[in-house]
FIMIFI-89068 format. One line per field, with one value per residue (C-alpha): residue in one letter; x negated, y, z. Coordinates in Angstrom, 3 decimals. Example, Ala and Ser with C-alpha at 12.3 -4.5 7.8 and 13.67 -1.06 7.14 Angstrom:
% FIMIFI-89068
rest	(a|s) .
X	(-12.300|-13.670) .
Y	(-4.500|-1.060) .
Z	(7.800|7.140) .
END
This chain:
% FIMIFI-89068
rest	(x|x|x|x|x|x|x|x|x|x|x|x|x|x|x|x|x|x|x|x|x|x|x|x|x|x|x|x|x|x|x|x|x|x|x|x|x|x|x|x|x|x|x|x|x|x|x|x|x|x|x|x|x|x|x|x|x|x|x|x|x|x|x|x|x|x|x|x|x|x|x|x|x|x|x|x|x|x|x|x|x|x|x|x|x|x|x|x|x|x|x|x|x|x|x|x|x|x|x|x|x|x|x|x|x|x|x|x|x|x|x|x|x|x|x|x|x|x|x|x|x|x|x|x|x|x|x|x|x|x|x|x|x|x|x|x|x|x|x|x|x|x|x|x|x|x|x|x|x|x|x|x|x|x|x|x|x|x|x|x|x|x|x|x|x|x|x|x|x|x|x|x|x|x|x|x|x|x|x|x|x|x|x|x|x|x|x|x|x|x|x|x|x|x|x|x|x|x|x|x|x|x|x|x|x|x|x|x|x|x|x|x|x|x|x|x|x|x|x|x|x|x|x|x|x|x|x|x|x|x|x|x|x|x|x|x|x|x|x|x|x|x|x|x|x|x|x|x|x|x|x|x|x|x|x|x|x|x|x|x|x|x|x|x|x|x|x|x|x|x|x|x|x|x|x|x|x|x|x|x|x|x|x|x|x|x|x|x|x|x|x|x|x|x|x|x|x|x|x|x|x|x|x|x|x|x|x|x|x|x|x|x|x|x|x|x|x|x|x|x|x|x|x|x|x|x|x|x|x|x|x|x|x|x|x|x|x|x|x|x|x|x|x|x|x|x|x|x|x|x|x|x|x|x|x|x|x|x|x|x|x|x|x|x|x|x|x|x|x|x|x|x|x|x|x|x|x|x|x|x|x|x|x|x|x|x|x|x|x|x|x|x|x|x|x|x|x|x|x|x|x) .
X	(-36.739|-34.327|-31.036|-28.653|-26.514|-28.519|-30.821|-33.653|-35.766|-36.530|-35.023|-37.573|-36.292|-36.727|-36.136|-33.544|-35.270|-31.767|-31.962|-34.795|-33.276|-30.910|-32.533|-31.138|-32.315|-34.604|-34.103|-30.362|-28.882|-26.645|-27.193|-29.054|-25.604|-26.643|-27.556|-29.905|-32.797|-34.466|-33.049|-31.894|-34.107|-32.352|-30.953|-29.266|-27.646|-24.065|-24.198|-20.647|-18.910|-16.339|-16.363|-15.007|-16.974|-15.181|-14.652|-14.635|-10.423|-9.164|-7.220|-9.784|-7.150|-7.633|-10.126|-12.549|-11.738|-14.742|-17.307|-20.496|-21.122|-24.666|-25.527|-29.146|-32.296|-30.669|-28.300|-25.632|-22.455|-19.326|-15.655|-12.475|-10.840|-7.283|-5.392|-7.464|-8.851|-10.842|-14.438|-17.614|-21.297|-22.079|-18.762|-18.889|-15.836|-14.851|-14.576|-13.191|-16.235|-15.449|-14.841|-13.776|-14.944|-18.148|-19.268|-21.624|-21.772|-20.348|-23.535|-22.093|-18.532|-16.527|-17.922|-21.486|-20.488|-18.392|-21.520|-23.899|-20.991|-21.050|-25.238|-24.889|-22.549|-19.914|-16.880|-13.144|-12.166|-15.618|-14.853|-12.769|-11.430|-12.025|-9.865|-9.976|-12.419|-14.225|-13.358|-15.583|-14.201|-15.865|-18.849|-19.416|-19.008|-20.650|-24.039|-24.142|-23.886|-27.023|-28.236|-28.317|-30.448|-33.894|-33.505|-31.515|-34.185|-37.168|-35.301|-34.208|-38.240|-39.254|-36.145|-37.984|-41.292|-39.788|-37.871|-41.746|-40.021|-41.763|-40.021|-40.447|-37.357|-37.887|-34.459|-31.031|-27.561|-24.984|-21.611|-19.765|-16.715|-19.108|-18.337|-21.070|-25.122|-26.490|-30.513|-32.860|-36.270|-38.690|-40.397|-42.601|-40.896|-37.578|-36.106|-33.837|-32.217|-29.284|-30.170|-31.433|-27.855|-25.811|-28.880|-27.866|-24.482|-24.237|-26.937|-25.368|-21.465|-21.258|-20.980|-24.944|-25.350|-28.879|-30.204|-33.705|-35.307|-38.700|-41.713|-40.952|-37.648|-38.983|-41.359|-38.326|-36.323|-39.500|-40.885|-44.391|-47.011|-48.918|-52.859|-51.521|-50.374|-46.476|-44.120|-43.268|-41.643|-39.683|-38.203|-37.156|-36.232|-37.148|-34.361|-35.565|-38.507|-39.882|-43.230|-46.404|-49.792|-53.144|-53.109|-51.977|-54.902|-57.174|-55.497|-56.460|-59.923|-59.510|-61.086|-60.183|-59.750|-57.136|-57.140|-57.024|-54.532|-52.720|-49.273|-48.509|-46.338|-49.025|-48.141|-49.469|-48.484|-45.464|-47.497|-49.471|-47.010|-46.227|-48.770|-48.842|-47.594|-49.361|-52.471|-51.206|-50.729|-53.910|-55.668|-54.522|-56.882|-59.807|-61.388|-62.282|-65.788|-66.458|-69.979|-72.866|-73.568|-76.796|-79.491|-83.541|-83.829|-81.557|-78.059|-75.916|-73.726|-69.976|-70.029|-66.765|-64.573|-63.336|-59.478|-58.651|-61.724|-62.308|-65.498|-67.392|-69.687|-73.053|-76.119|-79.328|-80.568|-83.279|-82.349|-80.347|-79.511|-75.676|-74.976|-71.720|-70.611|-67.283|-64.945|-65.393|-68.774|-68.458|-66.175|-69.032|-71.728|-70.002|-68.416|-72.513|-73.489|-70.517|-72.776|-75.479|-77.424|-78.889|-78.852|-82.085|-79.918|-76.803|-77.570|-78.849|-75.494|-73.078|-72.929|-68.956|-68.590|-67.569|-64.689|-64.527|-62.117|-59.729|-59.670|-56.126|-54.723|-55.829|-59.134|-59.962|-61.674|-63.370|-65.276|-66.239|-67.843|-69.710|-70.945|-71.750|-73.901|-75.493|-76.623|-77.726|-80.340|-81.843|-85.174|-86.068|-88.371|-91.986|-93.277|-95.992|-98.909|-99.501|-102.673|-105.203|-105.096|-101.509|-99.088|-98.607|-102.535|-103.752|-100.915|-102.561|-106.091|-104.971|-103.406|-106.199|-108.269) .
Y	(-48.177|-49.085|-47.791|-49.330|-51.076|-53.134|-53.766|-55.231|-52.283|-51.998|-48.011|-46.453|-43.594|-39.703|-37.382|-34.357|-30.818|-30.133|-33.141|-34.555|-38.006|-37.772|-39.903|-40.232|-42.674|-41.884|-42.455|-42.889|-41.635|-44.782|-46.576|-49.818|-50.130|-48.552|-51.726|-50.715|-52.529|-50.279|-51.288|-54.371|-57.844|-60.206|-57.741|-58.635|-56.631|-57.798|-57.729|-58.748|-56.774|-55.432|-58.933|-62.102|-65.314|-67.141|-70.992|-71.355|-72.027|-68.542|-66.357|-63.029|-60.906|-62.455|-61.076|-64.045|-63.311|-64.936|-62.206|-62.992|-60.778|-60.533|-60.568|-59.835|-61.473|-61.274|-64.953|-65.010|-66.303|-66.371|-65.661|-64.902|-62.057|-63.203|-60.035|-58.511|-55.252|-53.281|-54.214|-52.504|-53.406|-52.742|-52.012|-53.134|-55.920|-57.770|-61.496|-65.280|-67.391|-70.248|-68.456|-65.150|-62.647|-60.867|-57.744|-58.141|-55.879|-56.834|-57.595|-59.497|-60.215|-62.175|-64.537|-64.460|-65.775|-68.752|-69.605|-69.627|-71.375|-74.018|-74.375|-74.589|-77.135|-75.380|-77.380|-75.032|-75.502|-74.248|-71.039|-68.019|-65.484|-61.497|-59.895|-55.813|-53.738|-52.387|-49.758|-46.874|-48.456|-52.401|-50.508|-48.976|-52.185|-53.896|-51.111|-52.197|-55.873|-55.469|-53.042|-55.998|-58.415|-57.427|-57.057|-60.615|-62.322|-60.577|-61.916|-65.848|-65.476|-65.402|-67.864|-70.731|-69.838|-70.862|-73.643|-74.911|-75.984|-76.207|-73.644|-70.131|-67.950|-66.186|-64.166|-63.583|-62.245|-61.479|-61.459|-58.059|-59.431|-60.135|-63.372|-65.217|-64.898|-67.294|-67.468|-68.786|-70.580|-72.684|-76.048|-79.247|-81.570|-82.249|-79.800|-81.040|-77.326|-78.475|-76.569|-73.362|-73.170|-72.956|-70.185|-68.490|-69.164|-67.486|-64.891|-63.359|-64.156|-65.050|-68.265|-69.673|-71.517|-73.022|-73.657|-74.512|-72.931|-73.760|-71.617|-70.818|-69.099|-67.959|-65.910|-64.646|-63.342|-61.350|-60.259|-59.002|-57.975|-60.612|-60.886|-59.298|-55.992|-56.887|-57.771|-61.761|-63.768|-65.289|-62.241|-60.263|-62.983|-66.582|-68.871|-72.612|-73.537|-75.934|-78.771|-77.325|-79.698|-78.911|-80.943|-77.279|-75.590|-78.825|-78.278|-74.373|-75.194|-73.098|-73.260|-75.562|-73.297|-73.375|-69.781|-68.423|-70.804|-70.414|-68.005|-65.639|-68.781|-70.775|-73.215|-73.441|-70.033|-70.512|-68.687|-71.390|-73.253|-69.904|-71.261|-74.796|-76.373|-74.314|-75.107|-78.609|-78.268|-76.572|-79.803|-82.218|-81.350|-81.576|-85.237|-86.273|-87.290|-90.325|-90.298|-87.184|-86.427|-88.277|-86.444|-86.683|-83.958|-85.991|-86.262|-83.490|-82.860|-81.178|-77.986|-76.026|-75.855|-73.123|-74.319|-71.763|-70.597|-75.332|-74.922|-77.137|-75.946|-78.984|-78.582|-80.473|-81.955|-79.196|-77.199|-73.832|-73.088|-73.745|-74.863|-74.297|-76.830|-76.768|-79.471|-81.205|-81.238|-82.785|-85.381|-86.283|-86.609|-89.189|-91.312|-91.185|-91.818|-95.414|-96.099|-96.318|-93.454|-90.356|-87.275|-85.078|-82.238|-80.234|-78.746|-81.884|-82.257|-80.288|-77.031|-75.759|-72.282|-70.946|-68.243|-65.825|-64.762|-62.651|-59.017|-58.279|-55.069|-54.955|-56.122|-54.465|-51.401|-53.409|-55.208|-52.471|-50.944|-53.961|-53.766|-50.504|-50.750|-53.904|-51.787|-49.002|-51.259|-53.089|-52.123|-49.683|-51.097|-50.297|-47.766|-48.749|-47.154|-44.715|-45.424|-42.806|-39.588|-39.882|-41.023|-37.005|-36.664|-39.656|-38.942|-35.444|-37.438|-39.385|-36.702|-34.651|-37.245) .
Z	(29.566|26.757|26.026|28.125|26.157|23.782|27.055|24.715|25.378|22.234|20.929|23.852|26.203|26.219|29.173|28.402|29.355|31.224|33.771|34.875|35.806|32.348|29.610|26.056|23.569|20.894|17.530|15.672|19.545|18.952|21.987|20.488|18.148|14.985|12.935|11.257|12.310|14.264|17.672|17.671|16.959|14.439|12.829|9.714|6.468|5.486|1.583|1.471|3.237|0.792|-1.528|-1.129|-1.763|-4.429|-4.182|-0.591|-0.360|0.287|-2.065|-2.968|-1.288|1.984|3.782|6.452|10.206|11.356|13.244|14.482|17.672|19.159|22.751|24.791|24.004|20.540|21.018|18.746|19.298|16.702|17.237|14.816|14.855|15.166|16.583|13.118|14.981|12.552|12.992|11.702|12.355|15.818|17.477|21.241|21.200|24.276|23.711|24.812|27.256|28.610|31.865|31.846|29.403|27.876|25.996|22.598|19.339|16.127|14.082|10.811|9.472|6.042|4.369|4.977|8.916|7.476|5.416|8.568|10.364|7.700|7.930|12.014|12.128|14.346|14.538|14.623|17.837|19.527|17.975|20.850|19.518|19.779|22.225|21.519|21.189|24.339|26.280|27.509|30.735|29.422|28.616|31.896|33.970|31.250|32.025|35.805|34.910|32.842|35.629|38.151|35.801|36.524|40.452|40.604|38.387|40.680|43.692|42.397|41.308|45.492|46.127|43.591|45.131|48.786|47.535|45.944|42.881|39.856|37.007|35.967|35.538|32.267|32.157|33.240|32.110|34.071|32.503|31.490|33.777|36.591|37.644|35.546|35.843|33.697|34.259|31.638|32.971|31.257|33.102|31.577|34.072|35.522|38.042|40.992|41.411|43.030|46.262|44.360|42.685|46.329|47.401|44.223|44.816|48.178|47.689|44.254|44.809|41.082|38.856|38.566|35.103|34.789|31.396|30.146|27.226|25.657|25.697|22.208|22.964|26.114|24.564|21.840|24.817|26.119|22.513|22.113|20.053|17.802|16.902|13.580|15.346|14.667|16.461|17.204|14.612|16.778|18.523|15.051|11.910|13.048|14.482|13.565|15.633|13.961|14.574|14.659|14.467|14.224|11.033|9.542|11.035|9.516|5.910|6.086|6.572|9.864|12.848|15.783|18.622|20.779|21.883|18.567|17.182|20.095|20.330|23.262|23.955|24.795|21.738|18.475|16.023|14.238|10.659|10.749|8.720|6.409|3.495|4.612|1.502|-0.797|0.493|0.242|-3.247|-3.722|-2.176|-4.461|-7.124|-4.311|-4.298|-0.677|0.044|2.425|1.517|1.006|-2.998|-3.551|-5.696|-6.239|-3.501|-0.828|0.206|0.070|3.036|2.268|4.292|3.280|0.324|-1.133|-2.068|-4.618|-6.225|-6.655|-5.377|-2.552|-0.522|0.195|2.059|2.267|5.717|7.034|3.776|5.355|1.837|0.635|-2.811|-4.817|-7.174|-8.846|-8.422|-11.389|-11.763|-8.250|-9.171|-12.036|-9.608|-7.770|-10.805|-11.423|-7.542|-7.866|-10.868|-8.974|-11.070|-8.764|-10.999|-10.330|-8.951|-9.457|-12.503|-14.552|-15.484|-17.714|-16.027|-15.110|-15.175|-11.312|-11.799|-10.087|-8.252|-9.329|-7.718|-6.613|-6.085|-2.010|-2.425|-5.652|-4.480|-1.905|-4.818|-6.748|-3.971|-2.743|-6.814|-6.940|-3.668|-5.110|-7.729|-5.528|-3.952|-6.554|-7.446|-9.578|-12.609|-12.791|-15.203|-17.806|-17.733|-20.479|-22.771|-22.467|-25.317|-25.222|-28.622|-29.568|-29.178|-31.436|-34.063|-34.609|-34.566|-37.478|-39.651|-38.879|-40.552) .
END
């Protein structure tokens, strides 16, 4: 159980030793308003909050009214503050919908709002307004709106299985006024839910408003745990969803499997882009082989390459042995092979120093050890046998004489 205003269930819950059924939330004791990164997802860090972006048409004495206020499943909306309340990072502020009115914490204000307003496209007139600052009153009806979400969504959940339509209901809000439930739910085909709204209708007494996410935001809403044991991308910093191929995988030199490529989305991972051009750059140096490397021994089949270190990988047919050769000895063997000359073998040619990689800072006591153990278990060099009478023996013999 989360604290029960952010309603992410992110801040965790711990049971007072007074009251049993009395929980307080761990952490900052902030109620999932602190803004400080710990309870909230998308959390972000106003820089500017006492400066004023020059060049943007306002005198430096005029402070931006524009708020950006932050609602569950971390969507953010933006407002301006024209009644100009005094606003801070993460004050609860009651706000202008289209019907009615909502509760969301203040999570960025000034200048750096007008910027993302400028990179979002948002026209003036889509922008409400901020009407006060809410109430312990707001917040308590705004607790049992969020209070009804789970139980409505369990319950629309065995209404969609009757109706045999084909969508899963991810998430819903209900407004902080109460006349609103908007619910979220994800489909790969077109849904006639024309009959599910009037069920809805009559079985919530509210305002139904449908809308369809992907299985990318679906899976932001929910949040998670990814394969490398943090939490999703897409439910703390990432906004832009953006095209994901397996081409990216094929660039990496990574394998082809779907369930490892695969997201707790059930889509291609969003990292797999991360490094994508880099790699990209690191391939154009890297010639591409249509044909095997033809040598005395046989043709050489490409089995990996190693992008960074510049070296390829080949293989003989029935040989189990790999071969490195460096790029540009590579690149020499087939200028040779167009010629129509067959080198004897890889090392007929001008040998190219492989370097090695360099140790970084993470990896650098993981090589020393792998050489000192090397060492360990090399063999230890035979002794020569000593010649019979011993050096100290014939010495004396020789004085002696």
């Amino acid at each position: 159980m989360g604290c029960a205003s952010c309603g992410t269930g992110g801040c965790g819950s711990i049971r007072t030793k007074g009251n049993k059924d009395a929980t307080s939330v761990s952490g900052c004791q902030n109620n999932g308003a602190c803004g400080t990164g710990g309870c909230n997802k998308m959390n972000v860090f106003d820089w500017l909050s006492d400066m004023e972006a020059p060049g943007l048409g306002l005198p430096m004495n005029q402070r931006s009214n524009l708020v950006e206020v932050k609602f569950k499943g971390g969507r953010k909306e933006y407002f301006r503050n024209t009644a100009q309340v005094e606003l801070y990072t993460g004050d609860p502020v009651v706000v202008e919908m289209q019907s009615g009115h909502h509760l969301g914490f203040v999570s960025l204000q000034g200048e750096l709002v007008r910027l993302q307003i400028v990179k979002r496209g948002i026209k003036d007139p889509e922008i409400r307004q901020v009407y006060r600052k809410a109430t312990s009153k707001d917040i308590e009806k705004h607790e049992q709106s969020v209070a009804r979400d789970l139980p409505t969504m369990y319950r629309a959940r065995e209404i969609v299985k009757e109706l045999k339509l084909n969508m899963k209901l991810s998430d819903v809000e209900f407004q902080a006024d109460g006349t609103k439930a908007t619910f979220y739910y994800s489909s790969d085909e077109r849904v006639d839910f024309r009959e599910l709204i009037k069920v809805l209708a009559s079985e919530f007494k509210v305002r139904i408003e449908m809308k369809q996410i992907s299985l990318r935001q679906e899976a932001a809403r929910i949040g998670g745990i990814g394969v490398c044991g943090r939490e999703l991308c897409c439910s703390t910093w990432l906004t832009d969803f953006k095209n994901v191929t397996t081409s990216a995988a094929r660039y990496q030199n990574l394998s082809l499997n779907p369930v490892k490529l695969s997201g707790q989305c059930g889509r291609l991972k969003c990292c797999l882009n991360y490094e994508l051009e880099t790699y990209i750059d690191a391939l154009r140096d890297i010639p591409t082989l249509e044909t095997p490397l033809r040598v005395q021994k046989g043709e050489a089949n490409l089995i990996k390459t190693d992008i960074f270190r510049k070296i390829m990988w080949f293989s003989f047919r029935g040989d189990d042995n790999w071969y490195p050769v460096a790029i540009p000895q590579v690149m020499k063997i087939v200028a040779l092979n167009n010629r129509g000359i067959i080198p004897a073998n890889f090392e007929e040619l001008e040998l190219i120093p492989v370097a090695e990689p360099k140790s970084s800072g993470i990896n650098s006591d993981l090589v020393r050890m792998d050489k000192k153990f090397q060492a360990q278990n090399r063999p230890a060099p035979k002794n020569k046998k000593k010649r019979s009478g011993g050096g100290g023996n014939s010495n004396q013999g020789r004085s002696q004489k």
